[in-house]
C-alpha positions as CSV (number, residue, x, y, z in Angstrom):
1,X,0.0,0.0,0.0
2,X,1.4,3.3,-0.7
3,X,1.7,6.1,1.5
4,X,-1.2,7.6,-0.5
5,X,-3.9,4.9,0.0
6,X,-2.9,4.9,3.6
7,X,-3.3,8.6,4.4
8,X,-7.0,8.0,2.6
9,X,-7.9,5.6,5.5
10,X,-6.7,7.7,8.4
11,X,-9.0,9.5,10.4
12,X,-9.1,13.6,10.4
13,X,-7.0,13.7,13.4
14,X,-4.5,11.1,12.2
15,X,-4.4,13.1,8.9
16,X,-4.4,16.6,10.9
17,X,-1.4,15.5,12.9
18,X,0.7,14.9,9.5
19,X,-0.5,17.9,8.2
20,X,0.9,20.0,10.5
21,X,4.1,18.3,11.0
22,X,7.5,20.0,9.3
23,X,8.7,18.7,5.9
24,X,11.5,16.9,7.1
25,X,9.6,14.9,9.6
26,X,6.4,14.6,6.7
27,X,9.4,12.9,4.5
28,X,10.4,10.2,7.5
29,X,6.4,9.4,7.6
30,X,6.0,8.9,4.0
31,X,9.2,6.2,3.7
32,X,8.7,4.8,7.5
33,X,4.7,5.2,7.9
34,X,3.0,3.6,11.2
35,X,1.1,0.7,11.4
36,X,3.3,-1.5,9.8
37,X,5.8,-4.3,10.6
38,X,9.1,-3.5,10.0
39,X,12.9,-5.7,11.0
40,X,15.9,-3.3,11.6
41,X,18.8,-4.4,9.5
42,X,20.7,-6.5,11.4
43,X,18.1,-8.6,13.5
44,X,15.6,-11.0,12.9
45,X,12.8,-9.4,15.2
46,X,9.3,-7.7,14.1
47,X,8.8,-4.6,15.3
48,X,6.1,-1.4,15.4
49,X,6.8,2.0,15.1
50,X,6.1,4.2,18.0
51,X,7.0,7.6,17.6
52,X,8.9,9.7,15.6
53,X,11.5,12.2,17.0
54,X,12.8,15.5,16.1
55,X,15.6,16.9,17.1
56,X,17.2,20.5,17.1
57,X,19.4,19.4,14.4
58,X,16.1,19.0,12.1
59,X,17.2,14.8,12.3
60,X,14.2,12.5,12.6
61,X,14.9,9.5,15.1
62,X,12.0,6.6,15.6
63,X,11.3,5.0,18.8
64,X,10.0,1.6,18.3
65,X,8.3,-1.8,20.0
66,X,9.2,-5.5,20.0
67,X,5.8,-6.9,17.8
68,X,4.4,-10.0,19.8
69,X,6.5,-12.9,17.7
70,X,9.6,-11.2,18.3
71,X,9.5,-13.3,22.1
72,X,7.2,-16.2,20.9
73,X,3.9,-16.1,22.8
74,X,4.8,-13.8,25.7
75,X,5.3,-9.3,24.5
76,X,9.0,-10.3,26.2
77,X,10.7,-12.1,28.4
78,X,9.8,-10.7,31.6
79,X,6.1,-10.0,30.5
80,X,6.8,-6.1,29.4
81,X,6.5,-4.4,25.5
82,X,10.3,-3.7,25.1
83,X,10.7,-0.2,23.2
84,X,13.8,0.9,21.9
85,X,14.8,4.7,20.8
86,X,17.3,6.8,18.9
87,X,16.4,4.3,15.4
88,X,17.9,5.9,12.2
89,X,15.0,5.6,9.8
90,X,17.3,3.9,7.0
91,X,18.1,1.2,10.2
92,X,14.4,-0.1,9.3
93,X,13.4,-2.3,6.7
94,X,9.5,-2.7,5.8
95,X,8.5,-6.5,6.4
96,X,5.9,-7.8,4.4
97,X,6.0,-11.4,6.2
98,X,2.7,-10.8,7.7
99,X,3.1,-12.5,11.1
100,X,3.7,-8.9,12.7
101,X,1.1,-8.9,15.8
102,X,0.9,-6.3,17.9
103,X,-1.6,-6.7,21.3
104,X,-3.0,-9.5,19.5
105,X,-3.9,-7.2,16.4
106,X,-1.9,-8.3,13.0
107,X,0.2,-5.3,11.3
């Protein structure tokens, strides 16, 4: 799906909130959007985008979370979402496996 059809099925907030985001950061949306499963380049986990981050600099970093299969059938080893921060957006590659689960819900 491209960016495109995606940004048709958000709702007005989700669509307002791009909106109003600065260039740059609309640019790291378009090639890393949310709601997708995604592997960082050099591991074998699933993971979900969080949040994006700005910085003074005008750089864009991505905070993300461990999907479901990344621990087998527990969110981690001790029970907890694991989220990490400071992800380059060319450090994420889009995964179009399909097992991606997130609380149960398949990205």
């Amino acid at each position: 799906m491209s960016f495109e059809e995606l940004y048709k099925t958000w709702d007005q907030e989700s669509k307002d909130w791009f909106d109003t985001r600065p260039p740059h950061v609309q640019e790291v949306i378009r090639k890393i959007p949310p709601d997708f499963c995604y592997r960082l380049k050099d591991t074998r986990g699933h993971y979900s985008l969080h949040s994006y981050s700005e910085h003074k600099d005008k750089t864009v970093t991505l905070k993300i979370v461990h999907l479901d299969d990344s621990w087998g059938n527990d969110p981690s080893p001790d029970g907890k979402r694991i989220m990490v921060f400071g992800i380059a957006p060319e450090d994420l590659i889009p995964c179009k496996c399909g097992k991606g689960e997130l609380n149960g819900r398949r990205i």
